[in-house]
N, C-alpha and C positions, 0 to 999 in steps of 0.2 A: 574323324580327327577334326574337319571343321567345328561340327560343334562344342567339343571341349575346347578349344581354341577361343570358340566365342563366351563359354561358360568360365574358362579362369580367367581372361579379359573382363568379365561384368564382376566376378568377385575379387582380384588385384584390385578394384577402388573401395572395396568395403573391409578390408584383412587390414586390422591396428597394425601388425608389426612387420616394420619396413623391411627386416631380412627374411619373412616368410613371402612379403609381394616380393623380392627381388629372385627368391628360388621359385617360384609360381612363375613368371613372366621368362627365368632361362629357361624352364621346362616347354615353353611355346615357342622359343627359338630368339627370344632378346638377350643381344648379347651385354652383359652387365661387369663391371668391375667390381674392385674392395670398395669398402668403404664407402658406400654410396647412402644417398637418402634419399627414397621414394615416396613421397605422396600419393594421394589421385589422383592419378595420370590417365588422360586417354591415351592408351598402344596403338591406336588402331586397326586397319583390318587386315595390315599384313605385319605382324609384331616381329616377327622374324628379319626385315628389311633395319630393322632398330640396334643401332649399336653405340652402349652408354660408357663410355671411360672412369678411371678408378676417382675416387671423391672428389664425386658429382651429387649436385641435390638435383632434384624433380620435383616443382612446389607444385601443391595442388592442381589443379585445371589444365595443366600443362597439355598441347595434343600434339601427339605423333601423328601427320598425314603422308602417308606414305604411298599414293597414288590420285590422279588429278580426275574426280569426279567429273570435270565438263567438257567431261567426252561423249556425255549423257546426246548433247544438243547434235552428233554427227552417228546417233547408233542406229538410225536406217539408212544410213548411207553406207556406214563402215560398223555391222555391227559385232564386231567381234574385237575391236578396238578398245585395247586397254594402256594408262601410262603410269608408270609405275618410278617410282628414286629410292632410293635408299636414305635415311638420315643416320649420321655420326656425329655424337659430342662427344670431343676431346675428354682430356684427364684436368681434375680438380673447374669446375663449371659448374655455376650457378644458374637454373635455368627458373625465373620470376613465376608468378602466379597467373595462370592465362594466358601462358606463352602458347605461342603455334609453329609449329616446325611444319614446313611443306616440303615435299616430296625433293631430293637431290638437295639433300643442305649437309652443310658442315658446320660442324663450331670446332673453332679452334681452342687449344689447350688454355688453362687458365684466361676464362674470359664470363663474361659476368652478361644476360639477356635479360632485360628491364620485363617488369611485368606488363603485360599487356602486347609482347611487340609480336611481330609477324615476320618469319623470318626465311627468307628461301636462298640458295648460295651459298659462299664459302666468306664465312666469318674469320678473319686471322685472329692467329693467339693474340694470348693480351690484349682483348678488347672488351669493352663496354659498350654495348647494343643496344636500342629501341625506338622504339617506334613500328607505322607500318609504311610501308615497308620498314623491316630495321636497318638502320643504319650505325657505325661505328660513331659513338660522339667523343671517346676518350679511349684512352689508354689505362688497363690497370693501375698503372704504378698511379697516375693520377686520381682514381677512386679512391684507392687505399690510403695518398697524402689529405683527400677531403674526409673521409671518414675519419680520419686522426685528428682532424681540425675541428671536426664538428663539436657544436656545447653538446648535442643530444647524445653523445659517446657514453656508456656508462660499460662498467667492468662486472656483469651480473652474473656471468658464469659463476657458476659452482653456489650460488644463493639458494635458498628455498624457497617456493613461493611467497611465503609470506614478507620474507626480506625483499624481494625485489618488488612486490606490491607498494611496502612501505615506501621503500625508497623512490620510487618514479613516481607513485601519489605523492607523495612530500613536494618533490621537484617541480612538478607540471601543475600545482594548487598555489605553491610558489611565485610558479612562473604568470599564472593567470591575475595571482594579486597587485603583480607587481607591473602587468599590461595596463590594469585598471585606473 
Protein backbone atom coordinates (compact mmCIF):
# COMPACT_ATOMS: atom_id res chain seq x y z
CA UNK A 1 0.00 0.00 0.00
CA UNK A 2 2.95 2.36 0.78
CA UNK A 3 4.04 2.37 -2.51
CA UNK A 4 0.93 3.07 -4.50
CA UNK A 5 0.67 5.73 -1.95
CA UNK A 6 3.84 7.07 -3.12
CA UNK A 7 3.01 6.31 -6.90
CA UNK A 8 -0.42 8.47 -7.15
CA UNK A 9 1.38 11.22 -5.03
CA UNK A 10 4.21 11.46 -7.85
CA UNK A 11 1.43 11.29 -10.50
CA UNK A 12 -1.51 13.86 -8.81
CA UNK A 13 1.23 16.54 -9.83
CA UNK A 14 1.44 15.58 -13.47
CA UNK A 15 -2.73 14.38 -14.22
CA UNK A 16 -4.25 18.00 -16.39
CA UNK A 17 -7.45 17.56 -14.93
CA UNK A 18 -8.19 18.90 -11.42
CA UNK A 19 -11.31 16.51 -10.76
CA UNK A 20 -9.27 13.21 -11.70
CA UNK A 21 -6.18 14.59 -9.03
CA UNK A 22 -8.93 15.33 -6.52
CA UNK A 23 -10.46 11.47 -6.99
CA UNK A 24 -6.56 10.21 -7.07
CA UNK A 25 -5.55 11.95 -3.69
CA UNK A 26 -9.36 10.83 -1.83
CA UNK A 27 -8.49 7.47 -2.99
CA UNK A 28 -4.99 7.78 -0.59
CA UNK A 29 -7.01 9.09 2.25
CA UNK A 30 -7.32 13.20 1.46
CA UNK A 31 -10.10 14.43 2.48
CA UNK A 32 -11.40 16.83 -0.33
CA UNK A 33 -14.71 18.87 -0.92
CA UNK A 34 -17.07 20.25 -4.01
CA UNK A 35 -15.78 22.29 -5.92
CA UNK A 36 -12.25 22.52 -5.41
CA UNK A 37 -9.19 23.52 -7.51
CA UNK A 38 -6.08 21.57 -7.33
CA UNK A 39 -2.91 22.33 -8.92
CA UNK A 40 0.58 20.75 -8.12
CA UNK A 41 0.53 20.25 -4.91
CA UNK A 42 2.82 18.43 -2.74
CA UNK A 43 0.52 15.93 -0.21
CA UNK A 44 3.05 14.69 1.46
CA UNK A 45 4.02 11.66 3.23
CA UNK A 46 1.21 11.24 5.05
CA UNK A 47 -1.70 12.44 2.63
CA UNK A 48 -4.31 11.03 4.76
CA UNK A 49 -3.47 13.55 7.78
CA UNK A 50 -4.81 16.37 4.75
CA UNK A 51 -8.14 17.75 5.04
CA UNK A 52 -9.44 20.25 2.14
CA UNK A 53 -12.89 22.18 2.48
CA UNK A 54 -15.52 22.77 -0.16
CA UNK A 55 -14.14 25.80 -2.91
CA UNK A 56 -10.90 25.69 -2.06
CA UNK A 57 -8.07 26.28 -4.82
CA UNK A 58 -4.48 24.60 -4.27
CA UNK A 59 -1.99 26.80 -6.48
CA UNK A 60 0.83 25.11 -7.76
CA UNK A 61 3.85 24.37 -5.41
CA UNK A 62 1.60 24.51 -2.53
CA UNK A 63 3.26 21.74 0.29
CA UNK A 64 1.45 19.72 2.79
CA UNK A 65 3.99 18.94 5.80
CA UNK A 66 2.46 16.75 7.84
CA UNK A 67 5.14 15.61 10.25
CA UNK A 68 8.46 17.51 11.65
CA UNK A 69 11.55 15.89 9.99
CA UNK A 70 14.11 17.43 12.92
CA UNK A 71 13.61 14.64 14.80
CA UNK A 72 16.36 13.43 12.46
CA UNK A 73 19.09 15.44 15.02
CA UNK A 74 17.61 13.24 18.41
CA UNK A 75 17.22 9.43 16.32
CA UNK A 76 20.10 7.85 18.45
CA UNK A 77 19.00 8.88 21.33
CA UNK A 78 15.18 8.51 20.73
CA UNK A 79 15.23 6.44 17.80
CA UNK A 80 11.84 5.54 17.08
CA UNK A 81 10.67 9.18 17.58
CA UNK A 82 8.16 10.44 15.26
CA UNK A 83 5.98 13.90 15.26
CA UNK A 84 3.32 14.06 13.41
CA UNK A 85 -0.18 17.29 12.91
CA UNK A 86 -2.65 17.07 11.01
CA UNK A 87 -3.52 20.05 8.48
CA UNK A 88 -7.23 21.40 7.85
CA UNK A 89 -8.27 24.34 5.37
CA UNK A 90 -11.60 25.48 5.89
CA UNK A 91 -14.36 25.96 3.16
CA UNK A 92 -13.96 28.55 0.20
CA UNK A 93 -9.77 29.35 0.64
CA UNK A 94 -7.27 30.42 -1.39
CA UNK A 95 -4.22 28.83 -0.84
CA UNK A 96 -1.00 31.20 -3.03
CA UNK A 97 1.63 29.59 -4.96
CA UNK A 98 4.55 28.20 -2.81
CA UNK A 99 2.55 28.09 0.08
CA UNK A 100 3.70 25.60 3.10
CA UNK A 101 1.55 24.27 5.54
CA UNK A 102 3.37 22.64 8.50
CA UNK A 103 2.25 19.98 10.55
CA UNK A 104 -0.95 20.97 13.17
CA UNK A 105 -2.21 24.02 11.11
CA UNK A 106 -5.58 25.27 10.44
CA UNK A 107 -6.98 27.78 8.06
CA UNK A 108 -9.99 29.17 8.77
CA UNK A 109 -13.00 29.46 6.45
CA UNK A 110 -13.01 32.02 3.92
CA UNK A 111 -9.41 33.25 4.24
CA UNK A 112 -6.97 34.07 1.49
CA UNK A 113 -2.69 32.70 2.23
CA UNK A 114 -0.26 34.93 0.22
CA UNK A 115 2.09 33.25 -2.01
CA UNK A 116 5.22 32.45 -0.56
CA UNK A 117 4.09 32.23 3.23
CA UNK A 118 4.86 29.56 5.85
CA UNK A 119 2.20 28.75 7.87
CA UNK A 120 2.04 26.67 11.21
CA UNK A 121 -1.29 27.27 13.80
CA UNK A 122 -4.67 28.19 13.62
CA UNK A 123 -5.32 30.92 11.15
CA UNK A 124 -9.14 32.64 11.92
CA UNK A 125 -11.58 32.96 9.29
CA UNK A 126 -11.71 35.89 7.36
CA UNK A 127 -8.27 36.34 7.14
CA UNK A 128 -5.50 37.38 4.80
CA UNK A 129 -2.08 35.62 5.51
CA UNK A 130 1.73 35.98 4.59
CA UNK A 131 4.48 35.92 5.14
CA UNK A 132 7.02 33.54 7.27
CA UNK A 133 6.13 32.98 9.61
CA UNK A 134 2.50 33.94 8.24
CA UNK A 135 0.95 36.37 9.82
CA UNK A 136 -2.82 37.83 9.51
CA UNK A 137 -2.25 41.54 7.81
CA UNK A 138 -6.09 42.13 7.05
CA UNK A 139 -9.31 41.01 7.01
CA UNK A 140 -11.25 39.72 3.83
CA UNK A 141 -13.82 42.11 3.65
CA UNK A 142 -10.74 44.54 3.42
CA UNK A 143 -9.02 42.62 0.29
CA UNK A 144 -12.22 42.41 -1.44
CA UNK A 145 -12.79 46.47 -0.88
CA UNK A 146 -8.93 46.79 -2.41
CA UNK A 147 -9.40 44.53 -5.22
CA UNK A 148 -12.68 46.62 -6.12
CA UNK A 149 -10.56 49.68 -5.94
CA UNK A 150 -7.78 48.50 -7.98
CA UNK A 151 -7.23 50.25 -11.75
CA UNK A 152 -5.71 46.72 -12.54
CA UNK A 153 -9.43 45.07 -11.96
CA UNK A 154 -10.56 43.93 -15.27
CA UNK A 155 -14.00 41.79 -15.89
CA UNK A 156 -12.25 38.89 -18.29
CA UNK A 157 -14.40 36.10 -17.33
CA UNK A 158 -16.12 34.42 -19.99
CA UNK A 159 -13.48 36.28 -22.79
CA UNK A 160 -11.56 34.07 -25.15
CA UNK A 161 -8.14 34.18 -25.32
CA UNK A 162 -7.67 36.30 -27.70
CA UNK A 163 -10.15 38.94 -26.36
CA UNK A 164 -8.43 39.04 -23.08
CA UNK A 165 -4.85 39.12 -24.78
CA UNK A 166 -6.12 42.12 -26.64
CA UNK A 167 -7.45 43.73 -24.18
CA UNK A 168 -4.57 43.81 -21.28
CA UNK A 169 -1.83 44.29 -24.24
CA UNK A 170 -3.88 47.34 -25.19
CA UNK A 171 -3.97 48.50 -21.39
CA UNK A 172 -0.50 47.77 -20.00
CA UNK A 173 1.30 49.27 -23.72
CA UNK A 174 -0.97 52.07 -22.88
CA UNK A 175 -0.01 52.27 -19.52
CA UNK A 176 3.84 52.09 -20.42
CA UNK A 177 3.43 55.04 -23.03
CA UNK A 178 1.94 57.00 -20.82
CA UNK A 179 4.97 56.33 -17.87
CA UNK A 180 7.18 57.52 -20.55
Amino acid sequence: MKYIVKIVLRLVRWVPVSKFRAWMLRKIGVRIGDHCRLFKADWGTEPYLVEIGNHVVVSNNVRFLTHDGAVWIFRKEHPDLDIFGSIKVGNNVCLGFNVILLPNTEIGDNSVVAAGSIVKGKIPPNSVVLGNPAKVVMATDMQKRLMLMSRFRFNSKGMTYKQKRKMLTEFFRDKEKQDD
